[in-house]
PyMOL CGO cylinders between C-alpha atoms (Angstrom):
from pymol import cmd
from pymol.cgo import CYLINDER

trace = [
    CYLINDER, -11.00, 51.11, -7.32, -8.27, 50.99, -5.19, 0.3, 1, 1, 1, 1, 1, 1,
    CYLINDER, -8.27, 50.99, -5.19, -6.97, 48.62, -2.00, 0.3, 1, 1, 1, 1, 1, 1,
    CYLINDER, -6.97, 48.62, -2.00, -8.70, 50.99, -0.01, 0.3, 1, 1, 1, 1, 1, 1,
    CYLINDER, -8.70, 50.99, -0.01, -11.82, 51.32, -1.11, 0.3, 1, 1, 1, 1, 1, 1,
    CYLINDER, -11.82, 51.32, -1.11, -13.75, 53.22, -4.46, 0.3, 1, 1, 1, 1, 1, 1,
    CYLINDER, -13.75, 53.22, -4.46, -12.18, 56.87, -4.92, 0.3, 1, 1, 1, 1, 1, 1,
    CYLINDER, -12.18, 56.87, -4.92, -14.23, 59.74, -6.56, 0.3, 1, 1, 1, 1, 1, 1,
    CYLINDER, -14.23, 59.74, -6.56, -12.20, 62.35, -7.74, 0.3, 1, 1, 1, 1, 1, 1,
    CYLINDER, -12.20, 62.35, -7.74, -13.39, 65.73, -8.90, 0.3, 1, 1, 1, 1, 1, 1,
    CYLINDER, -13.39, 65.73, -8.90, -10.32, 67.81, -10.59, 0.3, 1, 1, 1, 1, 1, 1,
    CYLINDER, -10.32, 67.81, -10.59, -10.50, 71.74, -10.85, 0.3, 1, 1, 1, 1, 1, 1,
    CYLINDER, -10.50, 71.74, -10.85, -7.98, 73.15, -12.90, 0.3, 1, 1, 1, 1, 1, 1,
    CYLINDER, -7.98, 73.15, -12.90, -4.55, 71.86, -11.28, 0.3, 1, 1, 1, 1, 1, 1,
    CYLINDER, -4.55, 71.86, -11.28, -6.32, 71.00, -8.30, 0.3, 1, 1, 1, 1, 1, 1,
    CYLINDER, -6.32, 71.00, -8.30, -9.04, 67.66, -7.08, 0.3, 1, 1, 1, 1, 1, 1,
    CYLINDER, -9.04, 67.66, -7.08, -10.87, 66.59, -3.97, 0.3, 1, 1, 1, 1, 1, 1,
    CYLINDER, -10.87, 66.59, -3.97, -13.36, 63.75, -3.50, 0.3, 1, 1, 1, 1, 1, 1,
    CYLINDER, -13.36, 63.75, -3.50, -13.76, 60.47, -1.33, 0.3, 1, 1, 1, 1, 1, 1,
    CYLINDER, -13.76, 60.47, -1.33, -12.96, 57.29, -0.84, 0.3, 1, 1, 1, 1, 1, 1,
    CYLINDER, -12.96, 57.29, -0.84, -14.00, 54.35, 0.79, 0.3, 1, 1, 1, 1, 1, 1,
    CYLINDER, -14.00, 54.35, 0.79, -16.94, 52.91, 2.72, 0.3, 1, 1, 1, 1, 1, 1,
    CYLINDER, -16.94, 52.91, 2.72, -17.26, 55.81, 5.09, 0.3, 1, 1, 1, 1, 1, 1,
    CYLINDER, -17.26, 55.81, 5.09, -16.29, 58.29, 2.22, 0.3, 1, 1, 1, 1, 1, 1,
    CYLINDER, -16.29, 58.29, 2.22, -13.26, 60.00, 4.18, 0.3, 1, 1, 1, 1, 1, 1,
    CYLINDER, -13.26, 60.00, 4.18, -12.16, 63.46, 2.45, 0.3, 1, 1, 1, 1, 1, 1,
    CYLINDER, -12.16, 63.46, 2.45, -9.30, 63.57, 0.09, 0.3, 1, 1, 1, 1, 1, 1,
    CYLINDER, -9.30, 63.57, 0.09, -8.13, 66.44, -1.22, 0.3, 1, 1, 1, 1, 1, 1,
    CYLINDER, -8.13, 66.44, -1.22, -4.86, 67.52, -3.10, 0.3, 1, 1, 1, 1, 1, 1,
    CYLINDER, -4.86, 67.52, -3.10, -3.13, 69.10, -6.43, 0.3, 1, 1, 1, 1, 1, 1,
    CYLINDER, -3.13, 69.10, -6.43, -0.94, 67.70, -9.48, 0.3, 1, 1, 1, 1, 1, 1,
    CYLINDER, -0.94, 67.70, -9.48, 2.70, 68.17, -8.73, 0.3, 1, 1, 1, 1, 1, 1,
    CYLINDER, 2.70, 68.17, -8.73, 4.02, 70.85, -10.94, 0.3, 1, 1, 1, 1, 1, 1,
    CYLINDER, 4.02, 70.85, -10.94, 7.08, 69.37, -11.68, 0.3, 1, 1, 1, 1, 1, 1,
    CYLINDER, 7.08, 69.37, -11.68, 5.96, 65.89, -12.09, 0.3, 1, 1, 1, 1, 1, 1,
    CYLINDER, 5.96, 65.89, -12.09, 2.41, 66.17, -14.46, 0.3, 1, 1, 1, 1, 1, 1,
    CYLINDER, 2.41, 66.17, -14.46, 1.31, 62.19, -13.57, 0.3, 1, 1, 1, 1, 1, 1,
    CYLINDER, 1.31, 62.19, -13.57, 1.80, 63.03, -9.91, 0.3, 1, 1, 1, 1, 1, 1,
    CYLINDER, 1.80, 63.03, -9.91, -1.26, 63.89, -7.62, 0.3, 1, 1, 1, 1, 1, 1,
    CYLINDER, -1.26, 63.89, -7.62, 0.24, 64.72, -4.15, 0.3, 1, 1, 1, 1, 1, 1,
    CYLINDER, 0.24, 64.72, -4.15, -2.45, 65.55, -1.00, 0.3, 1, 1, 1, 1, 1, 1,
    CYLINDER, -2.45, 65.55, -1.00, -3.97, 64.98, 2.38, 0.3, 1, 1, 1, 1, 1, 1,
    CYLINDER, -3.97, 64.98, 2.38, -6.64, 62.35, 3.52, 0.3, 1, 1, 1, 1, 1, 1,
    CYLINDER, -6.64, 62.35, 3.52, -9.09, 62.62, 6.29, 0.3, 1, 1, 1, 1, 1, 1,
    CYLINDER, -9.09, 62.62, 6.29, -11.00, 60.38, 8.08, 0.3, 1, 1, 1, 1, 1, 1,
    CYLINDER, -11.00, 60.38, 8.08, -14.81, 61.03, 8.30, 0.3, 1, 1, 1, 1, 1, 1,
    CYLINDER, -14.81, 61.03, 8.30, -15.34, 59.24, 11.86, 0.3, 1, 1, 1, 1, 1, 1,
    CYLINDER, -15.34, 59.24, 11.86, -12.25, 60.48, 13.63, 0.3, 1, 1, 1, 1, 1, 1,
    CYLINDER, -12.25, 60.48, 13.63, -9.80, 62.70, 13.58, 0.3, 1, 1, 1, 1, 1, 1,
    CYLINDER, -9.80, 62.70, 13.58, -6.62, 60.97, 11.63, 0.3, 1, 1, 1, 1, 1, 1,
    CYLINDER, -6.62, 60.97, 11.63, -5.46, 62.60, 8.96, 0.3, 1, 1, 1, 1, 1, 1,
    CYLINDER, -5.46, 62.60, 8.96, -2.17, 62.07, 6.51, 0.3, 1, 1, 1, 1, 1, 1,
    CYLINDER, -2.17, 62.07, 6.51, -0.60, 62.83, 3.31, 0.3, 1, 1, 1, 1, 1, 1,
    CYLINDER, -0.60, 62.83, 3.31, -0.64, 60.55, 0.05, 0.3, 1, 1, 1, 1, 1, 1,
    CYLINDER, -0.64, 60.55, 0.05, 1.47, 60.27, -3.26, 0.3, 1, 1, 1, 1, 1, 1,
    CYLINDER, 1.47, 60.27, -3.26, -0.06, 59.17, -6.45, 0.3, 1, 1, 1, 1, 1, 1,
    CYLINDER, -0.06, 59.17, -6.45, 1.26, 57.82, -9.96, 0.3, 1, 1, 1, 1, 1, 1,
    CYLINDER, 1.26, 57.82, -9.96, -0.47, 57.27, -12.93, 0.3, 1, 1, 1, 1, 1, 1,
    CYLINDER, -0.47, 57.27, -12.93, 2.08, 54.44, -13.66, 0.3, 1, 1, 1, 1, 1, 1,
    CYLINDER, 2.08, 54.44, -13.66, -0.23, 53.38, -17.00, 0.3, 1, 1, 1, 1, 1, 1,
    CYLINDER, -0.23, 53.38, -17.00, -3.60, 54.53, -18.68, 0.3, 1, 1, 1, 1, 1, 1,
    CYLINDER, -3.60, 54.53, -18.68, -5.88, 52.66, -16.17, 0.3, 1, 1, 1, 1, 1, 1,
    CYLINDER, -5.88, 52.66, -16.17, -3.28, 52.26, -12.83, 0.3, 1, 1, 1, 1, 1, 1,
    CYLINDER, -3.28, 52.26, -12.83, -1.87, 54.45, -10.47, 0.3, 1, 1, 1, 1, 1, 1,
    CYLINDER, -1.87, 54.45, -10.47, 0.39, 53.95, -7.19, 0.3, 1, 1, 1, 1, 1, 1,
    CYLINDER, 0.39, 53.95, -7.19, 1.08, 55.70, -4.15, 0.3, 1, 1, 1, 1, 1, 1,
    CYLINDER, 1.08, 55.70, -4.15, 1.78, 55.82, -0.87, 0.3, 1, 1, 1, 1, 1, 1,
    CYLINDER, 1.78, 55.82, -0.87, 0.00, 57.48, 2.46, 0.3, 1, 1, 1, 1, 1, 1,
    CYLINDER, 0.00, 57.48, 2.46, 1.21, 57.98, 5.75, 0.3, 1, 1, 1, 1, 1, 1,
    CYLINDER, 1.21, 57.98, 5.75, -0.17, 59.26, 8.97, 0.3, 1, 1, 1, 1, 1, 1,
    CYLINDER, -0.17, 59.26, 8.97, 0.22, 63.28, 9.89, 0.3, 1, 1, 1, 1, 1, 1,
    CYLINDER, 0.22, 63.28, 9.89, 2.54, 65.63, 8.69, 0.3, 1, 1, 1, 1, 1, 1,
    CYLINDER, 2.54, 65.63, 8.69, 5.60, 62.22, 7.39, 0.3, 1, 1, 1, 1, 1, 1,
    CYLINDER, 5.60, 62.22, 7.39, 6.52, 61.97, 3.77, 0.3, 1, 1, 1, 1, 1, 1,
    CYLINDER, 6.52, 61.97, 3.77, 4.19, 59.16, 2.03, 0.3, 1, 1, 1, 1, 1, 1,
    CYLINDER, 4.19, 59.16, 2.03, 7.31, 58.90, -0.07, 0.3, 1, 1, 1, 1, 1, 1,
    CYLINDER, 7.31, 58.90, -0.07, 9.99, 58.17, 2.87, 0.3, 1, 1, 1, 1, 1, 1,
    CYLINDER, 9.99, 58.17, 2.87, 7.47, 56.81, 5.40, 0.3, 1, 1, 1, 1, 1, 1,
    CYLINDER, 7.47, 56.81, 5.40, 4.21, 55.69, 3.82, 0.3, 1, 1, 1, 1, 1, 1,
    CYLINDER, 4.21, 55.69, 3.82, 2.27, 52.00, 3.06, 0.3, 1, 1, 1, 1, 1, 1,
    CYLINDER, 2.27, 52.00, 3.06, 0.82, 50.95, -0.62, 0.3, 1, 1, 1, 1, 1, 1,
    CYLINDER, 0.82, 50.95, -0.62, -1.63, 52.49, -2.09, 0.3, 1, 1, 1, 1, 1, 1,
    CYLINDER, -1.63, 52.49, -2.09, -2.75, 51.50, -5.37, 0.3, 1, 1, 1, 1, 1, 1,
    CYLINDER, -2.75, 51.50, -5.37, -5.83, 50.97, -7.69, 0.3, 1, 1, 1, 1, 1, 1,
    CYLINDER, -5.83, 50.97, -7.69, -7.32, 51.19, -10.91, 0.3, 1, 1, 1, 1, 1, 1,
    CYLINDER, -7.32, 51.19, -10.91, -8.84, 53.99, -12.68, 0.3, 1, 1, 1, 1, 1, 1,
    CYLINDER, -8.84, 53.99, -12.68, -12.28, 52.80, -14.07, 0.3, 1, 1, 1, 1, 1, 1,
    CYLINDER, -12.28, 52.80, -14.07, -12.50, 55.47, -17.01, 0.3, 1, 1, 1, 1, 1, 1,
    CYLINDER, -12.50, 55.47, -17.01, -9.15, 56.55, -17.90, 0.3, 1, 1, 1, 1, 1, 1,
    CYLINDER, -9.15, 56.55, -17.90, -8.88, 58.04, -21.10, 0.3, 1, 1, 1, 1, 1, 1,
    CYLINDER, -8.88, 58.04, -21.10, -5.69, 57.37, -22.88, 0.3, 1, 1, 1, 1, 1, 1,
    CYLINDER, -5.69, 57.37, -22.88, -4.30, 60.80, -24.41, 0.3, 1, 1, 1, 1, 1, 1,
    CYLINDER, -4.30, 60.80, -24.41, -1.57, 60.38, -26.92, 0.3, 1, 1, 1, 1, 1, 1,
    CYLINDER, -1.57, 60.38, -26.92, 1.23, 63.91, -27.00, 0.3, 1, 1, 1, 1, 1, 1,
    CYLINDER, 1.23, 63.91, -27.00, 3.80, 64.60, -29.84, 0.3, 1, 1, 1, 1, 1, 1,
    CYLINDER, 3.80, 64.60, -29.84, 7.19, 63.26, -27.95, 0.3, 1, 1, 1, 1, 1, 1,
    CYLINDER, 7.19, 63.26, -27.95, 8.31, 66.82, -28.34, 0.3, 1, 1, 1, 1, 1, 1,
    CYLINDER, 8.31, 66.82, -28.34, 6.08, 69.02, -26.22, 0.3, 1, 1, 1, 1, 1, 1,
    CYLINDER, 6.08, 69.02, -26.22, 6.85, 72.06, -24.28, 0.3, 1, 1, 1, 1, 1, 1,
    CYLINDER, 6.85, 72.06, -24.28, 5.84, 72.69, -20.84, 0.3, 1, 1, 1, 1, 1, 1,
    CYLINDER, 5.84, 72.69, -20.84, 3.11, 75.37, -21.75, 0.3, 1, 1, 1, 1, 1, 1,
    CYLINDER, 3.11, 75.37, -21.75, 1.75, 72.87, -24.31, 0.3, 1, 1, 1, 1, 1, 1,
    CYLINDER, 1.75, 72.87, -24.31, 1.75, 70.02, -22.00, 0.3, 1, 1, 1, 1, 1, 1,
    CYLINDER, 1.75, 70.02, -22.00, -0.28, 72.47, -19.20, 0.3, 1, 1, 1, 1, 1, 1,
    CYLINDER, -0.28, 72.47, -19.20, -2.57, 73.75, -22.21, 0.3, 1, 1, 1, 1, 1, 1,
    CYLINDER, -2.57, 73.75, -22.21, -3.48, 69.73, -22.89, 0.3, 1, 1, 1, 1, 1, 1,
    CYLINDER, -3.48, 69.73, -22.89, -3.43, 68.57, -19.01, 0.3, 1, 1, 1, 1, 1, 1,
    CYLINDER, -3.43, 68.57, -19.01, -6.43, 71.77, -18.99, 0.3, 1, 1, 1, 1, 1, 1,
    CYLINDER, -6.43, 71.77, -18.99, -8.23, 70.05, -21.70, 0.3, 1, 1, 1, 1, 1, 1,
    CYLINDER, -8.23, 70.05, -21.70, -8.11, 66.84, -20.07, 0.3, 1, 1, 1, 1, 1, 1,
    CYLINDER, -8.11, 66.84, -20.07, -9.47, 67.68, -16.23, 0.3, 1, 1, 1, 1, 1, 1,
    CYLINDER, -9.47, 67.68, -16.23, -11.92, 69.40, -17.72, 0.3, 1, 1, 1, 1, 1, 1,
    CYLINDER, -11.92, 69.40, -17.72, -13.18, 66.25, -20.14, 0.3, 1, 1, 1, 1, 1, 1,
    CYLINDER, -13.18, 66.25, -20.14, -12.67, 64.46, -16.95, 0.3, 1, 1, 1, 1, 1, 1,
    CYLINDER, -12.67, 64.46, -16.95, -15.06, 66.84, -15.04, 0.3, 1, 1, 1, 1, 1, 1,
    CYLINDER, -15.06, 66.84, -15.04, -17.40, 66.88, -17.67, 0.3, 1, 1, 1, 1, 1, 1,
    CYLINDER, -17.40, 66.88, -17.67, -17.37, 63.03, -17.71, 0.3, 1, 1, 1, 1, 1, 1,
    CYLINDER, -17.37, 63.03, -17.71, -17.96, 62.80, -13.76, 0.3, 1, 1, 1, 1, 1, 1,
    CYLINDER, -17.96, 62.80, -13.76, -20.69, 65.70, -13.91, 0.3, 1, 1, 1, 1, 1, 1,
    CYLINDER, -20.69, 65.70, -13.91, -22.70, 63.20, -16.60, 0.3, 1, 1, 1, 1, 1, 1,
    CYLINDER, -22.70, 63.20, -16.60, -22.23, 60.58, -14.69, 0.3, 1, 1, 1, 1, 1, 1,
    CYLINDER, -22.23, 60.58, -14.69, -23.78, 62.41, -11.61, 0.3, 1, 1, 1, 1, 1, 1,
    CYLINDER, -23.78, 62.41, -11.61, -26.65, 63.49, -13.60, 0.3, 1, 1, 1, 1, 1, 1,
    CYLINDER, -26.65, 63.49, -13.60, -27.29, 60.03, -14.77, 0.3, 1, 1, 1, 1, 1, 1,
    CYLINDER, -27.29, 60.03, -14.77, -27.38, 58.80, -11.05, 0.3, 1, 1, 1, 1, 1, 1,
    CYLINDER, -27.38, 58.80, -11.05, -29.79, 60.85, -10.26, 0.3, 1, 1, 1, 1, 1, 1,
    CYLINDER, -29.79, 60.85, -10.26, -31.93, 60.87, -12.83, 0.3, 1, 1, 1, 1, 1, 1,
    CYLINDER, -31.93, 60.87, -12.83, -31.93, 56.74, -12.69, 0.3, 1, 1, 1, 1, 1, 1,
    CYLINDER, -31.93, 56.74, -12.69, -32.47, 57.12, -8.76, 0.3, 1, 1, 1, 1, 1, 1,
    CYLINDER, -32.47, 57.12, -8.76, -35.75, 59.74, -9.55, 0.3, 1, 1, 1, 1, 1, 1,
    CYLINDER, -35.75, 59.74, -9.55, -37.21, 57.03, -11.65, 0.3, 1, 1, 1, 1, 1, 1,
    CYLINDER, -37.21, 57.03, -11.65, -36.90, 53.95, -9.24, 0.3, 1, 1, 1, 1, 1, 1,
    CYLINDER, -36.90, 53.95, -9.24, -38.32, 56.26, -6.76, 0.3, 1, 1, 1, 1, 1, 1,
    CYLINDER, -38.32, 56.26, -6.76, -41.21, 57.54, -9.11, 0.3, 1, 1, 1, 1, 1, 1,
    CYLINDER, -41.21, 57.54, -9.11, -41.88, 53.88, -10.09, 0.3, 1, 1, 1, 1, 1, 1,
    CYLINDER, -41.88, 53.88, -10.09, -42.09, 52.42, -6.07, 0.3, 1, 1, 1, 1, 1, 1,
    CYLINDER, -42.09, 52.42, -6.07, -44.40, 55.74, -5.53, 0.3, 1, 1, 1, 1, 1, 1,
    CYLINDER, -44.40, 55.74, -5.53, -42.52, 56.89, -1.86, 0.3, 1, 1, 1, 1, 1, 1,
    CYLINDER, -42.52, 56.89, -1.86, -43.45, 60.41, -2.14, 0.3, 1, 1, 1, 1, 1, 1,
    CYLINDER, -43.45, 60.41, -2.14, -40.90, 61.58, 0.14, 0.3, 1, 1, 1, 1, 1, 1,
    CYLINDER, -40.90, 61.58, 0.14, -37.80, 59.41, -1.71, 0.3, 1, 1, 1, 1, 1, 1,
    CYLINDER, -37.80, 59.41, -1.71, -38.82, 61.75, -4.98, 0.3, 1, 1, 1, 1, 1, 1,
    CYLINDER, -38.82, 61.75, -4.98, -39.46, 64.84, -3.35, 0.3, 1, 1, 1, 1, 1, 1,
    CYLINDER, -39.46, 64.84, -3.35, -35.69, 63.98, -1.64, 0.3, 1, 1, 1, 1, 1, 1,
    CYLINDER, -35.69, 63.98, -1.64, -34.71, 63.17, -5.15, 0.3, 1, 1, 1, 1, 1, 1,
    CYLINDER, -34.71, 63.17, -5.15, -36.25, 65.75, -7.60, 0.3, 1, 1, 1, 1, 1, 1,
    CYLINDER, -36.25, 65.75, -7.60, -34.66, 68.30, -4.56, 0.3, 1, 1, 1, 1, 1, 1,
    CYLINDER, -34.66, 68.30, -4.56, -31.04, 66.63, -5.00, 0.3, 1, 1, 1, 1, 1, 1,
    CYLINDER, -31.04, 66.63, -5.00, -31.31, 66.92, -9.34, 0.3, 1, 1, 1, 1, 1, 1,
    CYLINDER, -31.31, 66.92, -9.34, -32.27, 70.25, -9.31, 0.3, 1, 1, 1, 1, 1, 1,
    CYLINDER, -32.27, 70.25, -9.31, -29.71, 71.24, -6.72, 0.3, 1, 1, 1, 1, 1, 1,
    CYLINDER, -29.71, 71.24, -6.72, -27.14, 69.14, -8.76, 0.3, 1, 1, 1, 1, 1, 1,
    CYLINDER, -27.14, 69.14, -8.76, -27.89, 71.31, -11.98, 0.3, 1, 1, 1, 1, 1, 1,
    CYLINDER, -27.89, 71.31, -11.98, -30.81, 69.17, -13.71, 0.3, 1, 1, 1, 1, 1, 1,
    CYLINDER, -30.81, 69.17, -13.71, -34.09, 71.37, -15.26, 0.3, 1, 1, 1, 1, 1, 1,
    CYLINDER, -34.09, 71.37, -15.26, -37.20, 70.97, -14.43, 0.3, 1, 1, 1, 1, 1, 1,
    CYLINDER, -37.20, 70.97, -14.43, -37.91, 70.59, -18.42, 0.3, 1, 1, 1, 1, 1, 1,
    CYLINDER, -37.91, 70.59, -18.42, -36.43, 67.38, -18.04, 0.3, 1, 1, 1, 1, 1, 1,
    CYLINDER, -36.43, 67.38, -18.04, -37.88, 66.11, -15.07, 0.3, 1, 1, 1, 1, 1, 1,
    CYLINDER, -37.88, 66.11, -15.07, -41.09, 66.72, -16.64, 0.3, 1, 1, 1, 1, 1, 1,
    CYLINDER, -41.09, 66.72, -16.64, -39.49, 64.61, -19.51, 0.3, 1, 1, 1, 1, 1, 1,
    CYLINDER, -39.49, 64.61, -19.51, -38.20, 61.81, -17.09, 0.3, 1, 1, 1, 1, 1, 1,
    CYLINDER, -38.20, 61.81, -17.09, -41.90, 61.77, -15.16, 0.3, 1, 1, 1, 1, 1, 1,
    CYLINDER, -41.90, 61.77, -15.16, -43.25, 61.61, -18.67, 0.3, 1, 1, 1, 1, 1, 1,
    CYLINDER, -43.25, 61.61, -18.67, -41.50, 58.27, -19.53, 0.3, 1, 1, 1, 1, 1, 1,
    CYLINDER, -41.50, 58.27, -19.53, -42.16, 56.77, -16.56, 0.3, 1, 1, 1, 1, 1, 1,
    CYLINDER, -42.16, 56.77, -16.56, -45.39, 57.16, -16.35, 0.3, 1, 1, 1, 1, 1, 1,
    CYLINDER, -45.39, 57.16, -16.35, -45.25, 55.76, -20.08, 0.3, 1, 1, 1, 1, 1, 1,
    CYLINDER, -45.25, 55.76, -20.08, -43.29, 52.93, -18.95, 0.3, 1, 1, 1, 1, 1, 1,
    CYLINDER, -43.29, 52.93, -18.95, -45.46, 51.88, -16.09, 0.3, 1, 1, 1, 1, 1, 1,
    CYLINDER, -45.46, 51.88, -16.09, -48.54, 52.47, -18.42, 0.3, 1, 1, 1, 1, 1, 1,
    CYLINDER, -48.54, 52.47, -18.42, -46.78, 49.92, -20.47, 0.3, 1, 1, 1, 1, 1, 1,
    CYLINDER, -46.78, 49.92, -20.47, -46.84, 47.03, -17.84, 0.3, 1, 1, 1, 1, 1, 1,
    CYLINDER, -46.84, 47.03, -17.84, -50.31, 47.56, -16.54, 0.3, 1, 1, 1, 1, 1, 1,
    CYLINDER, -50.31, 47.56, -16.54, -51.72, 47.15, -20.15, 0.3, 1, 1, 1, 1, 1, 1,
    CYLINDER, -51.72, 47.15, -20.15, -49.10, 44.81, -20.76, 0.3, 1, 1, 1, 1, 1, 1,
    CYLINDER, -49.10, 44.81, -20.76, -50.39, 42.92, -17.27, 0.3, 1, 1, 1, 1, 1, 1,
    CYLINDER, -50.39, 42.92, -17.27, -54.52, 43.64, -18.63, 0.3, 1, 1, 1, 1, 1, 1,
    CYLINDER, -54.52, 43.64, -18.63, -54.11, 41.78, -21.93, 0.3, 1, 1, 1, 1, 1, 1,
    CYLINDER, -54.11, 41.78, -21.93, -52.22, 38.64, -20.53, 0.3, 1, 1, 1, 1, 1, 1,
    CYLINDER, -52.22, 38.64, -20.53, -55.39, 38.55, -17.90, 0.3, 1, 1, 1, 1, 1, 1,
    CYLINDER, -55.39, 38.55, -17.90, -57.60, 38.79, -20.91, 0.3, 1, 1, 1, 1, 1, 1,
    CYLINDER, -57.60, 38.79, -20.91, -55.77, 35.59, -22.54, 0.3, 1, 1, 1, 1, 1, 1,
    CYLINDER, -55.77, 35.59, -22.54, -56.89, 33.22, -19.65, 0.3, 1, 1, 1, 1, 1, 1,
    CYLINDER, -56.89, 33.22, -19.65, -53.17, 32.97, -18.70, 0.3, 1, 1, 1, 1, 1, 1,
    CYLINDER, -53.17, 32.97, -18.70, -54.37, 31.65, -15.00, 0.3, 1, 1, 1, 1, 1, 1,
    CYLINDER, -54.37, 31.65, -15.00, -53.29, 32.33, -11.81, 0.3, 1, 1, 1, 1, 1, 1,
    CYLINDER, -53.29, 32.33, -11.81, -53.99, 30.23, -9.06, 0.3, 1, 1, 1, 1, 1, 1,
    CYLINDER, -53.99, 30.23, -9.06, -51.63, 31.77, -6.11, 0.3, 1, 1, 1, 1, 1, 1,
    CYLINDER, -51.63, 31.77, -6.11, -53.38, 33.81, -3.45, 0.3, 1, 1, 1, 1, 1, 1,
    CYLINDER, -53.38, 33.81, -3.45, -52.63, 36.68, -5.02, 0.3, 1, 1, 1, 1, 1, 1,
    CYLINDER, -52.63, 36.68, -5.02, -55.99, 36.07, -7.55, 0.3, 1, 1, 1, 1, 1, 1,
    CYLINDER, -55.99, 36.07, -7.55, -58.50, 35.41, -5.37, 0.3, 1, 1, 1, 1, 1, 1,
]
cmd.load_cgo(trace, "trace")
């Protein structure tokens, strides 16, 4: 979360890109090389054509702070707050006597538990948003969303799976719904007639 909005971060290697805000506007950028808790890039706007450049420091485990500016001008010399929290920032504890290669070899490990974390994440969203649509029966919400998880890496094994619990689930209620009926529990809205 920061001032500006939620950022979504996806980190490649030394490099990350993602979104923030509302409107989602494109950010983009790589760790500094000489500075490992740095994250310097560019911003742009979704809805217009502003752009800029931003500084980031992981200043603790769950905080960073930055600047950006507008165009090409140093976020460091010329830029305005930006800060925010990071939501699932794992805390990764180094021997105080590293070396550099070491300290890249660990900074791998960690984008890529970070990638894998944001990757399960996205599955999950999916897979939650496939059975709200399932359950509300708009046929063209789940086709959109059984297109969207199998583009995003899910198999069809466990969409099968997810349509099978579901359908469980909603089984559930309607018998659930049947034996209360059968109890006499009384209803006397319009809804019964």
């Amino acid at each position: 979360q920061t001032n500006w909005g939620v950022m979504k971060l996806r980190f490649d290697d030394g490099s990350f890109s993602g979104n923030y805000g509302p409107s989602q506007h494109a950010v983009s950028g790589r760790f500094d090389p000489k500075f490992p808790c740095v994250l310097r890039g560019i911003w742009r706007h979704t809805k217009s054509t502003a752009t800029g450049r931003f500084t980031f420091r992981i200043t603790a485990p769950k905080t960073f702070k930055g600047n950006w500016s507008s165009g090409e001008a140093d976020p460091d010399v010329a830029g305005s707050s930006w800060t925010g929290t990071r939501l699932a920032a794992p805390v990764v504890a180094l021997p105080k006597n590293i070396s550099l290669s070491q300290l890249k070899l660990e900074q791998a490990k960690l984008r890529a538990r970070l990638n894998s974390e944001y990757h399960k994440a996205y599955r999950e969203k999916h897979l939650i948003g496939l059975a709200v649509t399932i359950t509300r029966g708009c046929i063209y919400c789940t086709g959109g969303r059984i297109e969207k998880a199998l583009d995003s890496g899910i198999s069809q094994e466990t969409l099968g799976a997810l349509t099978d619990l579901v359908a469980a689930v909603n089984a559930g209620v309607v018998v659930r719904t049947v034996l209360q009926g059968l109890e006499g529990l009384s209803c006397d809205g319009p809804e019964c007639a």
